[in-house]
C-alpha positions in Angstrom: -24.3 9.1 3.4 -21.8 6.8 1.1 -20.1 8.5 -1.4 -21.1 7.2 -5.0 -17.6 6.1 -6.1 -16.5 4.1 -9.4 -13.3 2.0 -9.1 -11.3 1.6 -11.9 -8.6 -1.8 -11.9 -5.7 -0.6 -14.2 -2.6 -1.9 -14.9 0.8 1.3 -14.1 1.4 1.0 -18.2 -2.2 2.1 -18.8 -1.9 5.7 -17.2 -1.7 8.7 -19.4 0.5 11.7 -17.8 -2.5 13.4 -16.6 -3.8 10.2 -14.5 0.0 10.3 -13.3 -0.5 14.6 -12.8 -4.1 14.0 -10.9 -2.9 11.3 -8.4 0.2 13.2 -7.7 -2.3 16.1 -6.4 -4.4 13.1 -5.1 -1.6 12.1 -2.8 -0.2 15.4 -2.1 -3.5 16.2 -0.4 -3.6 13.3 1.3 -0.5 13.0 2.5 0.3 16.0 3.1 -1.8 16.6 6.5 0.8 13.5 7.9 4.1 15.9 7.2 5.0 17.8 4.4 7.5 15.0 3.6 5.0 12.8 3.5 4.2 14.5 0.2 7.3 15.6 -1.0 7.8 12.6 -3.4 4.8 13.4 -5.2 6.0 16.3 -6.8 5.5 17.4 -10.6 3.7 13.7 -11.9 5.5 11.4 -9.4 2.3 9.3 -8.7 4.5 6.7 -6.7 6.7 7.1 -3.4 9.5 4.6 -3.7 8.6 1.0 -6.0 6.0 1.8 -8.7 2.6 -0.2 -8.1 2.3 -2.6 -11.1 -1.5 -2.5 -10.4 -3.9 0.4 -9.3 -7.0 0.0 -7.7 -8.3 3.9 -7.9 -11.8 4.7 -6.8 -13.2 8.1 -8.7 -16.3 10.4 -7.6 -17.8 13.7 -9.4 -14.4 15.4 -7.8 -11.9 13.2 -9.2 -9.9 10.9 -7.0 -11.3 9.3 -4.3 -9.5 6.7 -3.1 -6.3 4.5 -4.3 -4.3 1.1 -3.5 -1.5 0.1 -5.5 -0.3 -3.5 -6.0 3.3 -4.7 -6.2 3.9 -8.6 -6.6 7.4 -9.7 -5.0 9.6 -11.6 -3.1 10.3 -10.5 0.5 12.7 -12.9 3.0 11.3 -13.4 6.6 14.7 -14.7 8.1 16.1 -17.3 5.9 12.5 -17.7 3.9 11.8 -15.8 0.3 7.8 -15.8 0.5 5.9 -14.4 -2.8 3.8 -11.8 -1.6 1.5 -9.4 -3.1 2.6 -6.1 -1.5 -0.3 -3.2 -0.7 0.6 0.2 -0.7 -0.1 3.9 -2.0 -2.9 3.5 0.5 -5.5 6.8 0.4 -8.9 8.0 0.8 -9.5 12.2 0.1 -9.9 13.7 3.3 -13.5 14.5 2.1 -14.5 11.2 2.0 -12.8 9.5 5.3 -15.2 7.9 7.3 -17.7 7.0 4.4 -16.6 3.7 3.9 -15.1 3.8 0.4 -11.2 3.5 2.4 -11.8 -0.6 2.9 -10.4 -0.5 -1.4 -8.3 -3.4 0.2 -11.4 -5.6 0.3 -12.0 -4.7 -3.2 -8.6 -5.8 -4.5 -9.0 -9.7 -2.6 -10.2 -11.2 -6.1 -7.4 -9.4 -8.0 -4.8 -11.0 -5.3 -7.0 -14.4 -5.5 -6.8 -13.9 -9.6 -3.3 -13.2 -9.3 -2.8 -16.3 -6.9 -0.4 -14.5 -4.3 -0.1 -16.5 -1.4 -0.2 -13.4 0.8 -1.5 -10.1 0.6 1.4 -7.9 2.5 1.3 -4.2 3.7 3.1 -1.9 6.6 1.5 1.1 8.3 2.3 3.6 10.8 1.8 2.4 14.1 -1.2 5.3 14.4 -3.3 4.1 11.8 -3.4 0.5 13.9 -7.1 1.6 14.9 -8.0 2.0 11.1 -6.7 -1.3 10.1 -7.9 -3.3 12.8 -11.4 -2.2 11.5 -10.8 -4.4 8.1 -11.5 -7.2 9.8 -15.3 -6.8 9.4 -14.5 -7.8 5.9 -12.3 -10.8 6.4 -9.0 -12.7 7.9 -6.7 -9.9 8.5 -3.7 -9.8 10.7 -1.6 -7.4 12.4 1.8 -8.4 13.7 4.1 -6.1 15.8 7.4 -6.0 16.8 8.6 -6.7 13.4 11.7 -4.7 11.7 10.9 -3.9 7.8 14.1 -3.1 5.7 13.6 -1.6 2.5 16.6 0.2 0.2 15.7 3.8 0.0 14.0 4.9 -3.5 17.1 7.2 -4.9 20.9 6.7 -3.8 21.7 9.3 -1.7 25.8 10.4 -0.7 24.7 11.6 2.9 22.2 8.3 3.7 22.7 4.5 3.8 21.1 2.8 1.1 18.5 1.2 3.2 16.1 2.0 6.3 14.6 0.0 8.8 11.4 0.7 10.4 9.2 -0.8 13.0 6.2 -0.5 11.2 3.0 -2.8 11.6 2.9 -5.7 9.5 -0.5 -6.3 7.6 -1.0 -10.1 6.4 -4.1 -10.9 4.8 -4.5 -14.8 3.6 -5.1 -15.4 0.1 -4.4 -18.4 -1.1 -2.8 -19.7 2.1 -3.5 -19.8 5.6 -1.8 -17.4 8.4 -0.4 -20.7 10.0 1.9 -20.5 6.6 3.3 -17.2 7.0 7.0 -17.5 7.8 8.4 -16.8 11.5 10.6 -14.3 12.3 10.9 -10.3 13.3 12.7 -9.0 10.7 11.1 -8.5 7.0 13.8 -7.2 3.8 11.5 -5.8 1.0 14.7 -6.2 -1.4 13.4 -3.3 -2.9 12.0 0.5 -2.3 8.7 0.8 -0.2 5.4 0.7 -2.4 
């Protein structure tokens, strides 16, 4: 049985403080099953990890919250190439609801990128979710690389860490207005920026 779901586009500078307050619990929920530093950064209101989603793709049932992407356009540089991309993140489905289908909210965003005319949709994930991702290709061109090193700067400056991180994350690249021949060669991705 699907879970009846409504999925509200917004833009970040549209949320009131209790959107911000009820997808902070959201993710602290969600997250917090994976480590309880996984939720940490979603204390208080903080409805963001590291860069702040310019667009929200949030999915609401009779409980609340049921699902959420977040969309950040930017640059990235894939060895010496800076490709626009527009960067998935904030990725979550209440652990009520996994299972029921409502999680593929990347599929739902594809005529937002198209609208937005991103050449790429871009994402990482832990390498245990690979299972998960692989099933989006039911709904279209997606592609998994490994082996790839993703530096981002951390979200706050820190005295007792470097200012960046690398990790060896799987690399989601979904075509939007470009084919995957296009994307750039190499095995190391810098975000120029925080993690969305």
């Amino acid at each position: 049985m699907r879970s009846k779901v409504r999925w509200r586009l917004c833009w970040e500078n549209e949320l009131e403080l209790a959107e911000h307050i009820e997808l902070a619990d959201f993710f602290r929920m969600t997250y917090g099953p994976t480590g309880p530093f996984n939720a940490k950064p979603f204390e208080g209101s903080r409805s963001w990890a590291g860069a702040r989603p310019e667009l929200r793709l949030i999915a609401y049932d009779a409980n609340g919250v049921a699902a959420h992407l977040g969309l950040l356009r930017r640059f990235i540089k894939i060895g010496a190439i800076d490709q626009l991309v527009g960067e998935l993140g904030l990725y979550g489905v209440r652990p009520d609801l996994e299972g029921l289908g409502i999680g593929h909210s990347v599929h739902a965003m594809l005529p937002v990128l198209r609208e937005l005319a991103v050449p790429f949709a871009f994402g990482t994930v832990r390498p245990a979710l690979q299972k998960h991702i692989e099933r989006f290709g039911r709904y279209g061109p997606v592609t998994i690389l490994s082996g790839i090193r993703v530096s981002s700067t951390l979200p706050e400056a820190r005295l007792d860490k470097p200012p960046t991180r690398i990790d060896d994350a799987l690399v989601i690249v979904l075509p939007i207005g470009r084919s995957i021949s296009d994307w750039p060669a190499g095995t190391v991705i810098d975000r120029n920026g925080p993690e969305l």
